[in-house]
RODO-749489 format. One record per residue (C-alpha): x, y, z; residue number from 0. Coordinates in Angstrom, 1 decimal, padded with zeros to 4 digits, always signed. Example, Ala and Ser with C-alpha at 12.3 -4.5 7.8 and 13.67 -1.06 7.14 Angstrom:
BEGIN
SITE    east   north      up  resi
SITE  +012.3  -004.5  +007.8     0
SITE  +013.7  -001.1  +007.1     1
//
This chain:
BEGIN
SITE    east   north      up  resi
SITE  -085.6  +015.2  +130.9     0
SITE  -084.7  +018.9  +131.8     1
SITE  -083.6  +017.8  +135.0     2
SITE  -081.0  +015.0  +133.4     3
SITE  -079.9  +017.6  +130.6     4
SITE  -078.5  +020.3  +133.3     5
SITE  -076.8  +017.5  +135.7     6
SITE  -075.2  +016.8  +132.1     7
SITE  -074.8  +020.4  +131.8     8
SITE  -073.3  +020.6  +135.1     9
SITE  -071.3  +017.4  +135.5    10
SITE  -073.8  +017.1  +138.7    11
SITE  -075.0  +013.5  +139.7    12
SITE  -078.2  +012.3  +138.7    13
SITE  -079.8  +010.1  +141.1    14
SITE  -076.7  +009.5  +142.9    15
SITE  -075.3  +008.4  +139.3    16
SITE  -072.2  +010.2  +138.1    17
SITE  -072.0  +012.0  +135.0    18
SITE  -069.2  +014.3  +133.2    19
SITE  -070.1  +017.7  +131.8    20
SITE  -071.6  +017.6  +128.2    21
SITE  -072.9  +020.5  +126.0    22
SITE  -076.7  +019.9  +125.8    23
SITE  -078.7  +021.3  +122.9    24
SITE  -082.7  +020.8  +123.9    25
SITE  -085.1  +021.1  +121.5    26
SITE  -088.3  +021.9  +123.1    27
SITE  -091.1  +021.4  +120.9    28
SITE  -094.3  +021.1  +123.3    29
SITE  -094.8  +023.8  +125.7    30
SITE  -093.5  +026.8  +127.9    31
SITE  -090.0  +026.1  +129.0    32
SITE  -090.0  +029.4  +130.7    33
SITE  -091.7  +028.9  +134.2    34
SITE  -089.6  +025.6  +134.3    35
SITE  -086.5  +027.1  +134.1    36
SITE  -087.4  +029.8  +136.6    37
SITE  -089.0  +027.3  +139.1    38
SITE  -084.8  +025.8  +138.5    39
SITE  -083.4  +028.8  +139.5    40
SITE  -085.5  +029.6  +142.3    41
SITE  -084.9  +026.1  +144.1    42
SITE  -081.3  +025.6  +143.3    43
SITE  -080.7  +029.5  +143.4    44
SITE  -078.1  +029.6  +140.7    45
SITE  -078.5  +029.3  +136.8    46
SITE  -079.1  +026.7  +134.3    47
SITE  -075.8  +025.5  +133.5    48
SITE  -074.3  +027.6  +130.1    49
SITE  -073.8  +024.2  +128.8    50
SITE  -077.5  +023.9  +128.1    51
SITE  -078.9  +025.9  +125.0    52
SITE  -082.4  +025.6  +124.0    53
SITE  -083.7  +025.4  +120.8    54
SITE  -088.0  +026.4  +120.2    55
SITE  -088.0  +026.7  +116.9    56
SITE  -089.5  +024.8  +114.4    57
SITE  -087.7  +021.7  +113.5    58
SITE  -088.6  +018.5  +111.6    59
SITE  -086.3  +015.4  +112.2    60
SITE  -086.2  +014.4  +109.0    61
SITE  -085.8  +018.0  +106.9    62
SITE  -084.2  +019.2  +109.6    63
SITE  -081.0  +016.9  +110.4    64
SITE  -077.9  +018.5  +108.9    65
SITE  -078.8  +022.5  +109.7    66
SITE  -079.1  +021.2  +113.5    67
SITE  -075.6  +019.2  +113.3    68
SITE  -074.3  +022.1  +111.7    69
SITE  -074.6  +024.0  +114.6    70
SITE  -073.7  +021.0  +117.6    71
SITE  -070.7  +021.3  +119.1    72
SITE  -068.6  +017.6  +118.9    73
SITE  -069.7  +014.8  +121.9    74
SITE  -073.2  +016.8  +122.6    75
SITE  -076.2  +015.6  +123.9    76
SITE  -079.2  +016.1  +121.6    77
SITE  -082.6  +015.8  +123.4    78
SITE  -085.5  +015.9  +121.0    79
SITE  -088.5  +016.8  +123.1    80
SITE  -090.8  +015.5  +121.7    81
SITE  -090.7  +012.4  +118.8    82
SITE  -094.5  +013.3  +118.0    83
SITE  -093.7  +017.0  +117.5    84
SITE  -090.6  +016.6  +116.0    85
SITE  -092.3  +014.3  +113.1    86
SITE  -095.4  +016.5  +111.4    87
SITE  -096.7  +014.7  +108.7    88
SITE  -095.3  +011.4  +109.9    89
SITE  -096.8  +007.9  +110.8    90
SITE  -095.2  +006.8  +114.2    91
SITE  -097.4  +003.6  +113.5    92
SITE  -096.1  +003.3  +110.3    93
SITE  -093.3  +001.0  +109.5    94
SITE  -091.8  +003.0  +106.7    95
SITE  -092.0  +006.3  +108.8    96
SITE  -090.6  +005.5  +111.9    97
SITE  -087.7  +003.7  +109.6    98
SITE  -087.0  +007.3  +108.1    99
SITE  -087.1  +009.0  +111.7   100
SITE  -085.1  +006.6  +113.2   101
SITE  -082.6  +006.7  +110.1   102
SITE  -082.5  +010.3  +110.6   103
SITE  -081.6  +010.1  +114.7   104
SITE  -078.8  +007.8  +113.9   105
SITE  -077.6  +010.5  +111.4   106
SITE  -077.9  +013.3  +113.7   107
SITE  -075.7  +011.0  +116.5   108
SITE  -073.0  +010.0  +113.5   109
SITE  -072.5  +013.6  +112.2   110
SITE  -072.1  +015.0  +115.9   111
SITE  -070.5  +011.8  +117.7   112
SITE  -072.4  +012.6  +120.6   113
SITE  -076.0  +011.4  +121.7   114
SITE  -079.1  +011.9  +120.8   115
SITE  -082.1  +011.2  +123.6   116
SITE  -085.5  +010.8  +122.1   117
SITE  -088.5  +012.3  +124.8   118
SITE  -091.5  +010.0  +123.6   119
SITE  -095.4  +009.2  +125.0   120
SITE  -096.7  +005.9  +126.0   121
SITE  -099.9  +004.7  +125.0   122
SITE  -103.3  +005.2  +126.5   123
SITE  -102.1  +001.6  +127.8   124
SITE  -098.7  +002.2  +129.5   125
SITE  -098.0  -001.0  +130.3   126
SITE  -097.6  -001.9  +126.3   127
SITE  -094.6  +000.9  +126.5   128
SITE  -093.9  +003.2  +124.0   129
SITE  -096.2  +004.6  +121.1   130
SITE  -096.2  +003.2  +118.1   131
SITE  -094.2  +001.0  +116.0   132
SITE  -092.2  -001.8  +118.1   133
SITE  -089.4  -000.6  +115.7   134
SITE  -088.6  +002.4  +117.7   135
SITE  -088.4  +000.1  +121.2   136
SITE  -085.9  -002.1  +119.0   137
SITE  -083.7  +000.7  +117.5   138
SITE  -082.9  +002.2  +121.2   139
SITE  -079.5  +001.5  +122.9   140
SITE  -081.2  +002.9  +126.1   141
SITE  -084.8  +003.3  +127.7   142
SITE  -085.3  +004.8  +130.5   143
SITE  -089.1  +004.8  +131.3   144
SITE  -090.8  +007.4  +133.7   145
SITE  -094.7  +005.8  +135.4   146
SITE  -096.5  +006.9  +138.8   147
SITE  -098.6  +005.5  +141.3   148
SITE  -100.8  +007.7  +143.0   149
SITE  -097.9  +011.1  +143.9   150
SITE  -095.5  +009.1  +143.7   151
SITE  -093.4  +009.0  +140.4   152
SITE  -090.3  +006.7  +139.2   153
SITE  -088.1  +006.0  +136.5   154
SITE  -087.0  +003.0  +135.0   155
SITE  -084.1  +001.7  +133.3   156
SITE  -086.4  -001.0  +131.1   157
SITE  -083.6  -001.5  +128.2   158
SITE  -080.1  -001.3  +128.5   159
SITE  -077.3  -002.9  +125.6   160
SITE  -074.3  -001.8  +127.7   161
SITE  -075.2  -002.2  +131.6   162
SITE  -077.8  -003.6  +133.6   163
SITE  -081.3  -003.0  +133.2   164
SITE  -084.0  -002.9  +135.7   165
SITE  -082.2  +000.2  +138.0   166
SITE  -084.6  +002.3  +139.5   167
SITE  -085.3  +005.6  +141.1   168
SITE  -088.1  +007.3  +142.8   169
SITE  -088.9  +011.1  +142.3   170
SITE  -091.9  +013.5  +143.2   171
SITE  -092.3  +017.0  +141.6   172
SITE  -091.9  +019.6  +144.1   173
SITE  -093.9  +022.7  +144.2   174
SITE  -091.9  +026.1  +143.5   175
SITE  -093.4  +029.4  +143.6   176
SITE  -092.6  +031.9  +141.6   177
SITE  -094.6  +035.3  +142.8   178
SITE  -097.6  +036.5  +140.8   179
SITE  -098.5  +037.2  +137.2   180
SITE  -100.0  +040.9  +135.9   181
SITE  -103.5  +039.5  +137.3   182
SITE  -102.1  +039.4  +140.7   183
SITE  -102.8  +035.4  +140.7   184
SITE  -100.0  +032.7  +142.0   185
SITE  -097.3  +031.6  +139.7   186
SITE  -096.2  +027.8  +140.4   187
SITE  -094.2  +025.2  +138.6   188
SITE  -091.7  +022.5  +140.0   189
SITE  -088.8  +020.5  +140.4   190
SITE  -087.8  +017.0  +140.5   191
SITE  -086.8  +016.1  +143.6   192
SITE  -085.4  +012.2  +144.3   193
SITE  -087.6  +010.5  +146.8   194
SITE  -086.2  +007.2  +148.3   195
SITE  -089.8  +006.1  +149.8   196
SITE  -090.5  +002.4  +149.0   197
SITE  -092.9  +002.4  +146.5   198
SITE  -095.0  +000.0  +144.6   199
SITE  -095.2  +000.3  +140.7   200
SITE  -099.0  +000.5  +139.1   201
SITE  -100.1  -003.0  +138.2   202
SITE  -101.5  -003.4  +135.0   203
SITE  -105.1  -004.5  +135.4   204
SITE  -105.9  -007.9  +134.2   205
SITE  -108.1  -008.7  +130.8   206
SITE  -111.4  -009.3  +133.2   207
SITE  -110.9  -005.9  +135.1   208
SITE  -109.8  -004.0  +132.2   209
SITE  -113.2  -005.1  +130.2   210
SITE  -115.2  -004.5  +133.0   211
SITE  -113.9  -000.7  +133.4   212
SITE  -114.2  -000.2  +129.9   213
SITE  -118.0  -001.7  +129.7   214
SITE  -118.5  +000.7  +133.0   215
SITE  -117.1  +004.2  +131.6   216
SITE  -119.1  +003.0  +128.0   217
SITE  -122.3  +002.8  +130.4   218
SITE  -121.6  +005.9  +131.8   219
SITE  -121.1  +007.7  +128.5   220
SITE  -124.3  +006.7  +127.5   221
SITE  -126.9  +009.0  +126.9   222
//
């Protein structure tokens, strides 16, 4: 998602797919965005585009809406990163709750006119798709869905209401180092990097093979 908000940022393509220059505001709710960003810099050796800001402060989708719009410039991109940390207090399998955060992303894209992308986990079953209620799968004018097998990583256009659906793209992360901490010890992070090696998505194990793991790790668990 960093990666897709500064080819937006730049007007750069994305997977060999164009795109025109947006403002990007990313909300980064989960982690250190710091060695990221530097592990950008150091591979592409020039800046994060100064049409990307980044927001880390605490913000709530639903209490939070119109102070953020406020402060969006007209035709942004919004990427919340992520739904579960943007929703404290909030049921994502809840009906009634994922109505009122989905209400509430639909009011952040009316007041700004722009977009508003939604970084969100799968299950501990991936191949059921996103966490939670099936409302949120519904509401979405776009998915794109990110898996791996083995190194190899890919992403997924799985929903679509204006184009095709179904396109496809493989990536790896590449290494990038970025000298040493105070301690003296390596400091690494990485990039996405397209990868055009045919590749083979995960298959989804079947009922019989999925009980039988389950009843092997429960064995193995066992005191």
């Amino acid at each position: 998602s960093v990666h897709m908000a500064n080819c937006l940022g730049y007007g750069s393509a994305f997977f060999g797919f164009k795109t025109q220059i947006k403002q990007v505001v990313y909300i980064n709710l989960e982690g250190s965005m710091k060695t990221r960003l530097a592990a950008i810099r150091a591979d592409k050796k020039r800046d994060v585009s100064d049409n990307v800001r980044f927001v880390t402060e605490p913000f709530h989708i639903i209490e939070d809406i119109e102070a953020l719009a406020a402060d969006i410039p007209a035709g942004a991109v919004v990427f919340i990163d992520t739904l579960n940390a943007a929703s404290p207090g909030l049921d994502e399998n809840s009906s009634r709750d994922m109505g009122l955060i989905l209400e509430a992303a639909k009011k952040l894209q009316q007041i700004t006119k722009g977009l508003v992308v939604i970084v969100h986990h799968s299950g501990k079953d991936a191949s059921k798709g996103l966490r939670g209620h099936s409302s949120l799968y519904a509401a979405m004018d776009a998915v794109i869905e990110v898996g791996r097998n083995g190194n190899a990583r890919y992403w997924r256009m799985s929903k679509s209401k204006e184009s095709e659906d179904g396109k496809r793209r493989g990536f790896r992360l590449k290494p990038v180092g970025l000298g040493y901490d105070d301690d003296g010890e390596p400091e690494t992070s990485c990039v996405v990097e397209p990868d055009n090696t045919p590749m083979q998505e995960e298959k989804p194990l079947t009922p019989s093979l999925k009980y039988a793991l389950e009843s092997l790790e429960a064995a193995l668990n066992e005191d």
